[in-house]
FIZA-788157 format. One record per residue (C-alpha): residue number from 1; residue in three letters; x, z, y. Coordinates in Angstrom, 2 decimals, decimal comma. Layout:
% residues N
<rec seq="NUM" type="ALA" X="X" Z="Z" Y="Y"/>
...
% end
This chain:
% residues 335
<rec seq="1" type="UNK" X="37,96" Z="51,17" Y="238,75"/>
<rec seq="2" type="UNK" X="35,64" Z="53,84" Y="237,56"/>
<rec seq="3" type="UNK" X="32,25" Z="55,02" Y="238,72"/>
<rec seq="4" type="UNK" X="34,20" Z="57,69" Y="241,47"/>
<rec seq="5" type="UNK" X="36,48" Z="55,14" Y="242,54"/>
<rec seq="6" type="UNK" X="39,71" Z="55,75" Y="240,78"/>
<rec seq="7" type="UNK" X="41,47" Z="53,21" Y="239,11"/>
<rec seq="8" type="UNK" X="41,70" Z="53,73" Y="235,67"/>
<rec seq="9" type="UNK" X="45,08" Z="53,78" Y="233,80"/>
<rec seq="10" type="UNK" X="45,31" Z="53,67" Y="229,68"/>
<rec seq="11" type="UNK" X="47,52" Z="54,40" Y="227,35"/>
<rec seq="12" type="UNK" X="48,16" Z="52,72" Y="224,32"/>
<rec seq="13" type="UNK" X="50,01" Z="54,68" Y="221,33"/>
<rec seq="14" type="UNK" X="50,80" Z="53,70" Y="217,97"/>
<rec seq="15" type="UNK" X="51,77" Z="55,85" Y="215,52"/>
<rec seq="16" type="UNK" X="52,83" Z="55,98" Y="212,01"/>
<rec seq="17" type="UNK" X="54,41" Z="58,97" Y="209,95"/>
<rec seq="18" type="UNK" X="55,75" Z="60,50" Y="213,27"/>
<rec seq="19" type="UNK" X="54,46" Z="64,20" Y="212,92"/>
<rec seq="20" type="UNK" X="57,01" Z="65,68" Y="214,45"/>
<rec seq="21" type="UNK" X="57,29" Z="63,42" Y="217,39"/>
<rec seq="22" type="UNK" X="53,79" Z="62,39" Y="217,95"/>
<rec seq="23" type="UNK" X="53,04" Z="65,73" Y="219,39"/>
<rec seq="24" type="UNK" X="55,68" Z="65,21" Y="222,32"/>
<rec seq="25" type="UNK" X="54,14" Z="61,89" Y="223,07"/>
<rec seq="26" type="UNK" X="50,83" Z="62,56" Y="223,62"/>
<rec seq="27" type="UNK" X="51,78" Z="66,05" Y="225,81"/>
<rec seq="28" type="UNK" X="54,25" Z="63,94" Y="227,98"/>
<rec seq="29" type="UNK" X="51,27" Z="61,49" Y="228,34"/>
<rec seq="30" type="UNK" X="48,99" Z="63,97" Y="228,91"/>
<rec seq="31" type="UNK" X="51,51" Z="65,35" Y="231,94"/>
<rec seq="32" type="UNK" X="50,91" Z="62,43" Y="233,92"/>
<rec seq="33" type="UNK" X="50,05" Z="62,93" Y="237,73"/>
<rec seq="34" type="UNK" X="48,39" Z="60,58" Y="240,17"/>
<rec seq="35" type="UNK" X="45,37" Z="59,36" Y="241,84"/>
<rec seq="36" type="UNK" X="44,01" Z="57,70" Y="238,51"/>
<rec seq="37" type="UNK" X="42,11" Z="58,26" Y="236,00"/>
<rec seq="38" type="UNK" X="44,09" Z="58,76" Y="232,21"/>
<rec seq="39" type="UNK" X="42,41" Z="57,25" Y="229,23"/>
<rec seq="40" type="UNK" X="44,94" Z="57,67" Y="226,05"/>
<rec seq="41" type="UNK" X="44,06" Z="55,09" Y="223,05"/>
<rec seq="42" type="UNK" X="46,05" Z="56,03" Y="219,94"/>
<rec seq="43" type="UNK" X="45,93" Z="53,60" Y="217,00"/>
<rec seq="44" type="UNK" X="46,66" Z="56,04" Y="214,03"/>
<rec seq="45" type="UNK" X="47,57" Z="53,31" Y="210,86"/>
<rec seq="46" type="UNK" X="46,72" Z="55,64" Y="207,88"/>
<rec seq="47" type="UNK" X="49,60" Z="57,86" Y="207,93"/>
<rec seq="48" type="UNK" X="50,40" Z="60,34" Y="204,58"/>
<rec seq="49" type="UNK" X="52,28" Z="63,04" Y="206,97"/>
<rec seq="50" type="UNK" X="50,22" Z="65,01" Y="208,76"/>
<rec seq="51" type="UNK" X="50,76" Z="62,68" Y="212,25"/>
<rec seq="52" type="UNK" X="46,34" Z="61,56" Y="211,98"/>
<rec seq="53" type="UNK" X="45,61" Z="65,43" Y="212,38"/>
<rec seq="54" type="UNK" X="47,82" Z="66,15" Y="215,09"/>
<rec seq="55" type="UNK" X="46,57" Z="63,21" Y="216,65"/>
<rec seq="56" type="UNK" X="42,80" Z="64,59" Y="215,82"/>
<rec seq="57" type="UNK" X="43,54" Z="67,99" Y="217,47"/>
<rec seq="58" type="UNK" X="44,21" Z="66,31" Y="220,96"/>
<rec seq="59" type="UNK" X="40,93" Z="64,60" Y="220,27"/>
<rec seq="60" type="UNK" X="39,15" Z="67,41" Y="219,81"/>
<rec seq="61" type="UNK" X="41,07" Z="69,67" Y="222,58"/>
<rec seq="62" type="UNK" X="40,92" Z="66,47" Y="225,35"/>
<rec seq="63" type="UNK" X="37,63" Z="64,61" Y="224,43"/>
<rec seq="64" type="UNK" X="37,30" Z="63,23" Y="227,81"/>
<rec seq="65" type="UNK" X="40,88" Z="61,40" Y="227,34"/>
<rec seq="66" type="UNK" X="41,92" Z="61,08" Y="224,26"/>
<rec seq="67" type="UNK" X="40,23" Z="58,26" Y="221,43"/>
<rec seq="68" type="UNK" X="42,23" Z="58,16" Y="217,79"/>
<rec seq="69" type="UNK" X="41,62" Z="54,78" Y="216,09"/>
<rec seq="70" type="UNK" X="42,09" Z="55,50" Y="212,44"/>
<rec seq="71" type="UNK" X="40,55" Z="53,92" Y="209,13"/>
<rec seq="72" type="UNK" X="41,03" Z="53,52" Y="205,25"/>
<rec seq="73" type="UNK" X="44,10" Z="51,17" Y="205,10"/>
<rec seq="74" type="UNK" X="47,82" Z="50,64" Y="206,94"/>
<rec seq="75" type="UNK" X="46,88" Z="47,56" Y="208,99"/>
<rec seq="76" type="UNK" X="50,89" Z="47,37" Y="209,96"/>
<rec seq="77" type="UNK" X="52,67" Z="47,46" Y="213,32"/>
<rec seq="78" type="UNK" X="51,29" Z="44,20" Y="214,87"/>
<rec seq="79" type="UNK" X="47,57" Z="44,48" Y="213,89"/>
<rec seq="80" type="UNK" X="47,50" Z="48,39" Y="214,97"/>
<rec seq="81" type="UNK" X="49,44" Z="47,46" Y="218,27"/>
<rec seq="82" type="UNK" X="47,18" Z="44,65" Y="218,87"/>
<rec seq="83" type="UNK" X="44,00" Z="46,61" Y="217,96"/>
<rec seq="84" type="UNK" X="44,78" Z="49,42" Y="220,43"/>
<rec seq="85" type="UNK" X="45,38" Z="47,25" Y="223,18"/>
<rec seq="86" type="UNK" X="42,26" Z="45,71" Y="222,56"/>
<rec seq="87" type="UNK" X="40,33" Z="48,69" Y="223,15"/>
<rec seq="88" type="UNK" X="42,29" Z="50,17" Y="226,21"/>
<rec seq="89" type="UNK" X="39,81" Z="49,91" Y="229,17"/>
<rec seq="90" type="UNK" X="41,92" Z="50,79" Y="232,19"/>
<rec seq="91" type="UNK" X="42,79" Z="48,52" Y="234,71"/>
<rec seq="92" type="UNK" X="46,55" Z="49,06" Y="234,09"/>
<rec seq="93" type="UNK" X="47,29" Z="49,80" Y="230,32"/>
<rec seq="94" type="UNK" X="50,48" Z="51,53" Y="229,91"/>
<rec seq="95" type="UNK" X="52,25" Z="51,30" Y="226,09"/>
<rec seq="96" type="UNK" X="54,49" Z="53,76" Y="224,56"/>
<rec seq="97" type="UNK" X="55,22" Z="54,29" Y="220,93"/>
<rec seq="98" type="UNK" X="54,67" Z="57,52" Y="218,94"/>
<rec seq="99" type="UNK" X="58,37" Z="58,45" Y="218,90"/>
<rec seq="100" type="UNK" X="59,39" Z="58,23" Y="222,33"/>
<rec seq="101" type="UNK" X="58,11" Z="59,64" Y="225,35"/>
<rec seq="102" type="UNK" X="57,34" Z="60,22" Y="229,28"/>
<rec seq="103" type="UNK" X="60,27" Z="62,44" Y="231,32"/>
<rec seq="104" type="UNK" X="58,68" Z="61,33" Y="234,23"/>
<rec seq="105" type="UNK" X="55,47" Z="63,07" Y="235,31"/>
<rec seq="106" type="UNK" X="54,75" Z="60,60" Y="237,97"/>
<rec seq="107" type="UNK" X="55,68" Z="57,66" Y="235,63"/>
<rec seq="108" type="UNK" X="52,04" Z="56,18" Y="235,66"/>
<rec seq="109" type="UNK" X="51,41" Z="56,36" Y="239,48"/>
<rec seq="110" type="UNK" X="54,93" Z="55,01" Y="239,96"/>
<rec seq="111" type="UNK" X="54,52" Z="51,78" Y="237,85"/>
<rec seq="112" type="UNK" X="50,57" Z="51,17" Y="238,90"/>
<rec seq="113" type="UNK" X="51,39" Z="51,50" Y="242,80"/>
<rec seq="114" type="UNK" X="54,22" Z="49,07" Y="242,21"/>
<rec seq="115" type="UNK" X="52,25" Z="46,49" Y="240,92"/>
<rec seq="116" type="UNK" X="49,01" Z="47,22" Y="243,63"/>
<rec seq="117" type="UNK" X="51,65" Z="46,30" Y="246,30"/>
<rec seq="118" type="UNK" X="53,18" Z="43,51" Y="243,67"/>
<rec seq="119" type="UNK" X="50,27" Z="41,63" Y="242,91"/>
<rec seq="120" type="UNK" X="52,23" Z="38,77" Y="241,43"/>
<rec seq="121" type="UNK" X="53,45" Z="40,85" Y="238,98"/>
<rec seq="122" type="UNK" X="51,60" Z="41,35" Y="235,76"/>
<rec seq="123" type="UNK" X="54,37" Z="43,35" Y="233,30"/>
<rec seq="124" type="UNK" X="55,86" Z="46,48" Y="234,62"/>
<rec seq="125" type="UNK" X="59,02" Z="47,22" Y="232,14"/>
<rec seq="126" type="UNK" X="60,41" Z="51,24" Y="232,50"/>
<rec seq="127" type="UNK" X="64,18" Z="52,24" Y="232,54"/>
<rec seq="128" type="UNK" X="64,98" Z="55,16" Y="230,80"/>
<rec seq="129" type="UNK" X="67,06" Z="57,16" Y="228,39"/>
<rec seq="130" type="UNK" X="68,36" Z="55,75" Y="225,19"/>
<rec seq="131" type="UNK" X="68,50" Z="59,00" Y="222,55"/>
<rec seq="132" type="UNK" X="70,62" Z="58,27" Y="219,39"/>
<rec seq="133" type="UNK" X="68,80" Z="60,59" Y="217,49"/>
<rec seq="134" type="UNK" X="71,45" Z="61,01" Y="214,26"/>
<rec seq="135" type="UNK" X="73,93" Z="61,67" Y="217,11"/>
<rec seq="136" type="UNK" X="71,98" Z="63,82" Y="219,13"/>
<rec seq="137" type="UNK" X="73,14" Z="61,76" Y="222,29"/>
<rec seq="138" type="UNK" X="71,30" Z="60,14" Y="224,74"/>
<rec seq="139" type="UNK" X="72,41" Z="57,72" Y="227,74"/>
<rec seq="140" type="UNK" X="70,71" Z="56,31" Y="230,72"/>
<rec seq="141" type="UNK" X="70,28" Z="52,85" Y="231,27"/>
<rec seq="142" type="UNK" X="66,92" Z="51,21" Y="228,72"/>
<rec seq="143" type="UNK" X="65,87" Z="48,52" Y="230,99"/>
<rec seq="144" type="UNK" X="67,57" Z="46,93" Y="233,83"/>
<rec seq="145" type="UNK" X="65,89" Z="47,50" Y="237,66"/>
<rec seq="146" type="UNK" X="64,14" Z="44,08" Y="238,07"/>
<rec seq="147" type="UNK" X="61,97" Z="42,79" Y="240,89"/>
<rec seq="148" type="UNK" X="60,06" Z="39,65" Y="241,50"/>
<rec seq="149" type="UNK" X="62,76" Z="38,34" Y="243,32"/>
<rec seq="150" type="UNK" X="65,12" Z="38,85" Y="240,33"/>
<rec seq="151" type="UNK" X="62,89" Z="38,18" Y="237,58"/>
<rec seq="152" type="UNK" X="64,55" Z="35,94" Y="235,13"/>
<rec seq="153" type="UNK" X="61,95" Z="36,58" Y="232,13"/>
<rec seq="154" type="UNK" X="61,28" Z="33,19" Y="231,81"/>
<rec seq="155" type="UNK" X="64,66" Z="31,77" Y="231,49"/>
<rec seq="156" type="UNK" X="65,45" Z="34,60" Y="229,30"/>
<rec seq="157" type="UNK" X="63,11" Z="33,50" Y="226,66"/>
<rec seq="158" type="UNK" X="62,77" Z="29,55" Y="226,81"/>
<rec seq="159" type="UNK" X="66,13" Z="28,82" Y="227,51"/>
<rec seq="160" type="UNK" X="68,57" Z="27,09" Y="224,74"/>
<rec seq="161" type="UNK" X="71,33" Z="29,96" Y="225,07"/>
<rec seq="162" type="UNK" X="68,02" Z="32,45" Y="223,91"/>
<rec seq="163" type="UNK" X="69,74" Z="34,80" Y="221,62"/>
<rec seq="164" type="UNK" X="67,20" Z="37,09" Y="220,32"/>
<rec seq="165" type="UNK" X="65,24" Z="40,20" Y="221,43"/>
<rec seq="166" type="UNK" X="62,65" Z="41,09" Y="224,19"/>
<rec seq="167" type="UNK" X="63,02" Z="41,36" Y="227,64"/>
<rec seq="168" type="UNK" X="62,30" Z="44,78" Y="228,41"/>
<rec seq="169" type="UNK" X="62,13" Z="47,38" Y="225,49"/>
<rec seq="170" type="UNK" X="57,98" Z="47,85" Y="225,56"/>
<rec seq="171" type="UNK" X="58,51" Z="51,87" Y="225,69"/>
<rec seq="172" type="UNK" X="56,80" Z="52,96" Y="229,00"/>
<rec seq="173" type="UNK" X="56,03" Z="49,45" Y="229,87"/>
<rec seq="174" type="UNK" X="52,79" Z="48,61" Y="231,97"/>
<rec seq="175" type="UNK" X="50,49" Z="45,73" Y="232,12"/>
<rec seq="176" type="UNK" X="47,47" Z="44,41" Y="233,99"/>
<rec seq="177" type="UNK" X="44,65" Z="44,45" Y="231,75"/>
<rec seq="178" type="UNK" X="43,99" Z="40,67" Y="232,28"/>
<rec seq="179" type="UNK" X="47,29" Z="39,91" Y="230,80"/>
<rec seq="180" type="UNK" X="45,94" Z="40,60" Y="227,05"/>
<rec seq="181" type="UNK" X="43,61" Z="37,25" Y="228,08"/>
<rec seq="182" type="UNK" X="46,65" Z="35,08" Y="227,50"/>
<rec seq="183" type="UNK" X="47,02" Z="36,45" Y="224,01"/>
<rec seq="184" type="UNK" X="45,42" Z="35,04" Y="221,21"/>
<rec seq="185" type="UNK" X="45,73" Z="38,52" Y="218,89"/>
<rec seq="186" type="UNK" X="44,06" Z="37,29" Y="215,86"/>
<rec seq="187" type="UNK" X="46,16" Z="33,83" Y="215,56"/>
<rec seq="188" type="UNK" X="49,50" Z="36,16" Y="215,60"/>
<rec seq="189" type="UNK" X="48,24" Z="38,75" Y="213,13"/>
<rec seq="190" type="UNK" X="47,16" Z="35,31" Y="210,97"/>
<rec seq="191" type="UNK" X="50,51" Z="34,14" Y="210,87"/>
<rec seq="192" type="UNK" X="51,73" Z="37,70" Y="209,89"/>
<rec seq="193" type="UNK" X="54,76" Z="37,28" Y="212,68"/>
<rec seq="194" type="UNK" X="56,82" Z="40,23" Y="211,66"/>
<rec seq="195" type="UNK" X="56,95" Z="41,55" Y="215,70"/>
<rec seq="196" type="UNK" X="54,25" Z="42,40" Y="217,93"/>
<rec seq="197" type="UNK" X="56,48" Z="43,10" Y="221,54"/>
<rec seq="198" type="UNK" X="58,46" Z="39,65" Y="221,26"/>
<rec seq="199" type="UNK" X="55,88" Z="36,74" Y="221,14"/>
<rec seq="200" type="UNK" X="53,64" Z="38,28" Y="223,77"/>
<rec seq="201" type="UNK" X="56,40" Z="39,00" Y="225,77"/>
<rec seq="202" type="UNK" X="57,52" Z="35,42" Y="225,98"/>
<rec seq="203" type="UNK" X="53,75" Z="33,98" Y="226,18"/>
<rec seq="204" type="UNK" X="53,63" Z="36,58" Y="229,51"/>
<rec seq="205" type="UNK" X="56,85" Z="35,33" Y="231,16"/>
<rec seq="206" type="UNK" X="54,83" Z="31,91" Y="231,15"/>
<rec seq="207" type="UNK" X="52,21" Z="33,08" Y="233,42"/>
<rec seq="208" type="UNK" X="53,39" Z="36,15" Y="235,29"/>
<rec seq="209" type="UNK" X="56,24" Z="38,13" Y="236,82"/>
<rec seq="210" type="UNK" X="57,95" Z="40,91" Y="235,63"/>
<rec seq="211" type="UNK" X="59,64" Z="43,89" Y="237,18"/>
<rec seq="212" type="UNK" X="61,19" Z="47,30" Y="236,66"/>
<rec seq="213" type="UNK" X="61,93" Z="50,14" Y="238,20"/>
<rec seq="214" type="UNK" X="65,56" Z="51,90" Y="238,49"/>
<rec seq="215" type="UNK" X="63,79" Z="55,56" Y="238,16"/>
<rec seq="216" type="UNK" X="64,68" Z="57,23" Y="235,02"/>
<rec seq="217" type="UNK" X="60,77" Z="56,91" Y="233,06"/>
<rec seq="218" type="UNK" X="61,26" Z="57,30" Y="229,50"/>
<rec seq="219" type="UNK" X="63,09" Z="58,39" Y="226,64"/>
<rec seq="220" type="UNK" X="63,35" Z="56,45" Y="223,53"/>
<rec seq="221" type="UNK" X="64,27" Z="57,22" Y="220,45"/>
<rec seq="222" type="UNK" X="67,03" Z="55,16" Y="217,96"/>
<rec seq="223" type="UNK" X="67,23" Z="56,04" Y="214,69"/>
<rec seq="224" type="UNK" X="68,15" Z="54,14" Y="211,17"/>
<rec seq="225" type="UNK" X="64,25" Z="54,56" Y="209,82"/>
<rec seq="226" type="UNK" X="63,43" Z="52,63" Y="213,65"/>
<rec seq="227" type="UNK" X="61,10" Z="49,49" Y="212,66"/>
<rec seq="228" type="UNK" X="63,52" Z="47,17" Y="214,71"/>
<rec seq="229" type="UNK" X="66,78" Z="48,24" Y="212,39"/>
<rec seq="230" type="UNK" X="66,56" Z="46,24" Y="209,45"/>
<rec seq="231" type="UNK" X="69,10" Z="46,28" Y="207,23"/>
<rec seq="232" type="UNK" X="70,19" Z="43,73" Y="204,46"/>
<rec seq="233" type="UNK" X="69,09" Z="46,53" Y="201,86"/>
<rec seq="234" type="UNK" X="65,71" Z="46,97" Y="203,21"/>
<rec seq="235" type="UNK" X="63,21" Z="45,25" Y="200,98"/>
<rec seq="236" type="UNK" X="61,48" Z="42,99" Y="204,01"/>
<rec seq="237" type="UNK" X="64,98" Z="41,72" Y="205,35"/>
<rec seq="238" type="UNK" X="64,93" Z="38,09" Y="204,37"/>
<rec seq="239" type="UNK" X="60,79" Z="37,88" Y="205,44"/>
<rec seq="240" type="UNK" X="61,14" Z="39,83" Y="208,71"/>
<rec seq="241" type="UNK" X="64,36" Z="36,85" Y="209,66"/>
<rec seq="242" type="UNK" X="61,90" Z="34,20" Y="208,62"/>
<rec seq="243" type="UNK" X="59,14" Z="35,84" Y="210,84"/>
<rec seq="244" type="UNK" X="61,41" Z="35,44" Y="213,67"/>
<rec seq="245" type="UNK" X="62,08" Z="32,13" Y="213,07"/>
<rec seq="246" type="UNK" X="58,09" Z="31,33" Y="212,40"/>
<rec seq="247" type="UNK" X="57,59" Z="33,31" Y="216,04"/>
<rec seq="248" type="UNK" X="59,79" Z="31,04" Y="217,58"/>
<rec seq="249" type="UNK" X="57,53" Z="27,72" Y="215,68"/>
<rec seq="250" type="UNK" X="54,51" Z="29,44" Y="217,21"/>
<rec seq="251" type="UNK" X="55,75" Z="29,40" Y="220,55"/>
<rec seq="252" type="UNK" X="57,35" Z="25,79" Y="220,57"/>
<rec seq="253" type="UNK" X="53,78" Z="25,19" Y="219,64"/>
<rec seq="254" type="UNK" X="52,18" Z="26,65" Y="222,28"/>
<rec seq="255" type="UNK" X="54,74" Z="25,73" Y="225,07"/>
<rec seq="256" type="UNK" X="56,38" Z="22,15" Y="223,92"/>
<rec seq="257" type="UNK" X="57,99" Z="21,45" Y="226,81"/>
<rec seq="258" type="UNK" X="59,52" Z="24,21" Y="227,02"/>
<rec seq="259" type="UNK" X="60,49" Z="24,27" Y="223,34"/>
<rec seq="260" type="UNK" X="64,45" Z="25,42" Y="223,31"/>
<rec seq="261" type="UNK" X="65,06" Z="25,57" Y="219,74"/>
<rec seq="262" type="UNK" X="64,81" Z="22,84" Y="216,92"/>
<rec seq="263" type="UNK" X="63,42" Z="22,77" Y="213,73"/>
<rec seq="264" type="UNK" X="67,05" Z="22,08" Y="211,98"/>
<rec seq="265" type="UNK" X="68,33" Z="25,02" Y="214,52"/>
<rec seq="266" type="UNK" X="65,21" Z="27,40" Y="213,24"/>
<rec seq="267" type="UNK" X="66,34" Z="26,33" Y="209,51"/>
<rec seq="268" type="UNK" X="69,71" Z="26,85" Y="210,21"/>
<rec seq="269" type="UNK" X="68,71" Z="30,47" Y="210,95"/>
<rec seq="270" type="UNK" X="67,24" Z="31,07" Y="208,31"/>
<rec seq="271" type="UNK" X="69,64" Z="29,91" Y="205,99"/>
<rec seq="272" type="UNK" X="72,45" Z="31,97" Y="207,70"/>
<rec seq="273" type="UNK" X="70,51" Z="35,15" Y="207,02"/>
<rec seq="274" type="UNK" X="69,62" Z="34,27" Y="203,85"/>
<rec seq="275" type="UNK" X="73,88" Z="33,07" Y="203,21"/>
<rec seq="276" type="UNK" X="74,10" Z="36,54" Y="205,17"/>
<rec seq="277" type="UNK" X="72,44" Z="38,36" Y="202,52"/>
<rec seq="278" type="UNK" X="74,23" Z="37,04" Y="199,37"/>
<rec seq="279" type="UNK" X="77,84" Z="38,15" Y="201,40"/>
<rec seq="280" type="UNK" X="76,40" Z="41,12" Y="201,18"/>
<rec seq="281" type="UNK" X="75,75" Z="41,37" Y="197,35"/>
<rec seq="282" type="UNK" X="79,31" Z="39,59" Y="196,68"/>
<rec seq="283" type="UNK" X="76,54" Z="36,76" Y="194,90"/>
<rec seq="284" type="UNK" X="79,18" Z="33,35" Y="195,31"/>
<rec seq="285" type="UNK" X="77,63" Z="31,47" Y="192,90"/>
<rec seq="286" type="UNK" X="73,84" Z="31,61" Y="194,79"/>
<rec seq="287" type="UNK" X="75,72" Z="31,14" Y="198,45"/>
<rec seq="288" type="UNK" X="77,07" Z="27,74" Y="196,86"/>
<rec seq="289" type="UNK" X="73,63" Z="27,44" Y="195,50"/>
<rec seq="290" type="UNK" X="72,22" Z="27,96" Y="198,92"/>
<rec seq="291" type="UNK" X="74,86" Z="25,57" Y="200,97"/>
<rec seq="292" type="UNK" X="73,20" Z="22,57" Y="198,63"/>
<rec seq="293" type="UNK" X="70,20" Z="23,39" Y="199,29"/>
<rec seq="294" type="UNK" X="70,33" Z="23,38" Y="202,65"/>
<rec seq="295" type="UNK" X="72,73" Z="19,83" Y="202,93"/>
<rec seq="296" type="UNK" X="70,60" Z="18,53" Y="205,40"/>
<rec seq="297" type="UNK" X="71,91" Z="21,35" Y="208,03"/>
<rec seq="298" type="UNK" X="75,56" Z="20,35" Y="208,01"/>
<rec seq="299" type="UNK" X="75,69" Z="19,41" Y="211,49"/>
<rec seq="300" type="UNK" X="74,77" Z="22,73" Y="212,33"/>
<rec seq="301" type="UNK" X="77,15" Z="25,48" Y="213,92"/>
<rec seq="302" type="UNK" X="75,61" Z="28,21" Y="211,16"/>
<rec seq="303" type="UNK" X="76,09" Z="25,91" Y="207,85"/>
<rec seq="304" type="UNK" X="79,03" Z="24,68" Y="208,75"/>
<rec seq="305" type="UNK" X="80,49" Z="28,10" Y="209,42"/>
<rec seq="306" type="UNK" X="79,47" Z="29,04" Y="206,11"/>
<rec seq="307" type="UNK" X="80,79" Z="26,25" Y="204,79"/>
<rec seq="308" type="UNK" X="84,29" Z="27,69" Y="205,82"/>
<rec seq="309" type="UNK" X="84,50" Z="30,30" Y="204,01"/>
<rec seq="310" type="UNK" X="82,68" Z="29,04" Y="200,64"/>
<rec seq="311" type="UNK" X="85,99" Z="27,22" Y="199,78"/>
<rec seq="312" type="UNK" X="87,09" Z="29,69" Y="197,33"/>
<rec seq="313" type="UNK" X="85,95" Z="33,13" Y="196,02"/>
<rec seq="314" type="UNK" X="89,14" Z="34,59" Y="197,69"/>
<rec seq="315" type="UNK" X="87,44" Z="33,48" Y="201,34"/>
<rec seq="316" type="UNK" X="84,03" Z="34,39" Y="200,84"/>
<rec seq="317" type="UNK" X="85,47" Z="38,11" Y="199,94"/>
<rec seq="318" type="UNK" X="87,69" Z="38,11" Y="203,41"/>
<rec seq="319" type="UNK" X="84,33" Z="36,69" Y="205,02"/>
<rec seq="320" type="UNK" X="82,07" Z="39,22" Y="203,39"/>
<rec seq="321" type="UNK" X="84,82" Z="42,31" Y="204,56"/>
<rec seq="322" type="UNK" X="84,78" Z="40,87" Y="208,07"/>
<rec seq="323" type="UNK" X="80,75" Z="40,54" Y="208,40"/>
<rec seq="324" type="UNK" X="80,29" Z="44,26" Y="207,09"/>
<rec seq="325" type="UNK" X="82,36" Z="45,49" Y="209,32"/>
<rec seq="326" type="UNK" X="80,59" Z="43,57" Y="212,32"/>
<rec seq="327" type="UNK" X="77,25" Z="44,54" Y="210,98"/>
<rec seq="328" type="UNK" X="77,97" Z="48,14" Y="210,80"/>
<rec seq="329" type="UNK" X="79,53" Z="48,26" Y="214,13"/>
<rec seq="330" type="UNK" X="76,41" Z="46,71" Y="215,07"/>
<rec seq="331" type="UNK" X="73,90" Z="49,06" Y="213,72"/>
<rec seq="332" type="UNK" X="76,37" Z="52,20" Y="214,40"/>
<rec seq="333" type="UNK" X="73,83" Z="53,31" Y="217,02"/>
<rec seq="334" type="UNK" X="71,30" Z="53,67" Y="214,48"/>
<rec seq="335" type="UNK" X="73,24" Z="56,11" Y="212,22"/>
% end
């Protein structure tokens, strides 16, 4: 609360090479209505468009509001993320990405009186509009309308049916400031874990409860350049799959008993993207390279799937035609 009695509310943005979105995000922050007080915390990591002088020029025109974090080198998603949150100094700190942005003009007051009345609740997620940018579609429904009562956050992400992802999409999503207590920053920016939503996410559904609300908050953006679509061409595939896998280490560390995944079923992942990524390039010879490499796994569902289709070249080719088509279905959204 501030020196006339508000509550405080921040924003954290991070931004990278988004000048022509950037400009929508901050204005749709900026927008916001309610008995608060708006502090907007944008952590600009050394962009070569022109998104750190747009981001200047609200700055300059809201000096009151507005603080740009910038400096000499690209620090990458995580550290920037985690850097901005660090110097939010709200009460409630609300986090939306550079690309995406408020439709709500009450979406601030909304989420922070939820959670004065919801005390046990410590992550507000927002629901929204999903806009497939190549398409030039978008479609309600981001985040599902969750309550304490319904919150499953916990089961969601230590359970041994876990199948990837984050609970709610962090686009619009609100958190009490003493939540960032629970997080040691600089231990996940050590281990370079390729993701900066899912590992905090799952520390938070340790301590806390989560909710949502069913008002339409947000609008965020999908698009093939999106850092969460990464393709098998894209030059940090394999270490961004081992990153998840590392994330997943960190937390059986953190939470043993709680610990849903093996080591062999962590190595089996990897292996499978790794197997996924030599379908891709038609490379037999280094899959059947990779399957002995990886013996020790053959009780595992992945390996032994592989395994399959390694018998001749003549099934690995049916295999390969069969995963491309899956994948692009997958990432059709993106396109």
């Amino acid at each position: 609360m501030d020196m006339n009695g508000k509550i405080k509310i921040s924003v954290a943005v991070i931004t990278y090479n988004q000048e022509d979105t950037i400009g929508q995000t901050l204005e749709s922050i900026l927008m916001q209505q309610g008995d608060f007080d708006l502090e907007v915390v944008v952590g600009e990591d050394c962009s070569t468009d022109r998104t750190l002088s747009i981001c200047k020029q609200f700055e300059e025109h809201y000096p009151n509001i507005v603080k740009v974090l910038s400096g000499p080198k690209n620090l990458g998603i995580t550290a920037n993320y985690f850097r901005t949150l660090r110097a939010c100094t709200g009460q409630f700190i609300g986090d939306i990405a550079g690309d995406d942005f408020y439709i709500d003009d009450h979406a601030l007051n909304k989420q922070m009186h939820y959670m004065l009345e919801h005390t046990e609740v410590g992550v507000m997620g927002s629901n929204g509009y999903r806009f497939f940018v190549r398409q030039n579609r978008k479609e309600p429904g981001l985040n599902p309308a969750v309550t304490a009562k319904t919150d499953r956050a916990r089961n969601f992400y230590f359970s041994a049916d876990y199948k990837g992802g984050v609970y709610f999409k962090p686009v619009g999503m609100m958190i009490r400031r003493d939540m960032l207590e629970l997080i040691d920053f600089d231990e996940i920016v050590r281990r370079q874990l390729p993701v900066e939503d899912y590992p905090i996410q799952a520390i938070w559904s340790q301590h806390t409860h989560f909710a949502c609300l069913d008002d339409l908050l947000v609008t965020y953006r999908i698009y093939k350049e999106s850092a969460t679509f990464v393709p098998f061409d894209h030059p940090k595939y394999l270490s961004y799959h081992h990153g998840l896998a590392d994330t997943r280490r960190y937390l059986n560390e953190l939470f043993p008993q709680d610990a849903c995944f093996t080591e062999l079923q962590l190595q089996d992942y990897e292996f499978y993207k790794e197997f996924l990524l030599y379908l891709h390039r038609l490379e037999y010879g280094n899959a059947r390279q990779l399957l002995k490499r990886y013996e020790h796994l053959a009780a595992e569902p992945r390996y032994r799937q592989a395994l399959r289709f390694m018998r001749s070249w003549l099934h690995f080719v049916a295999f390969h035609f069969y995963k491309e088509r899956t994948y692009r279905k997958q990432g059709m959204a993106a396109l």
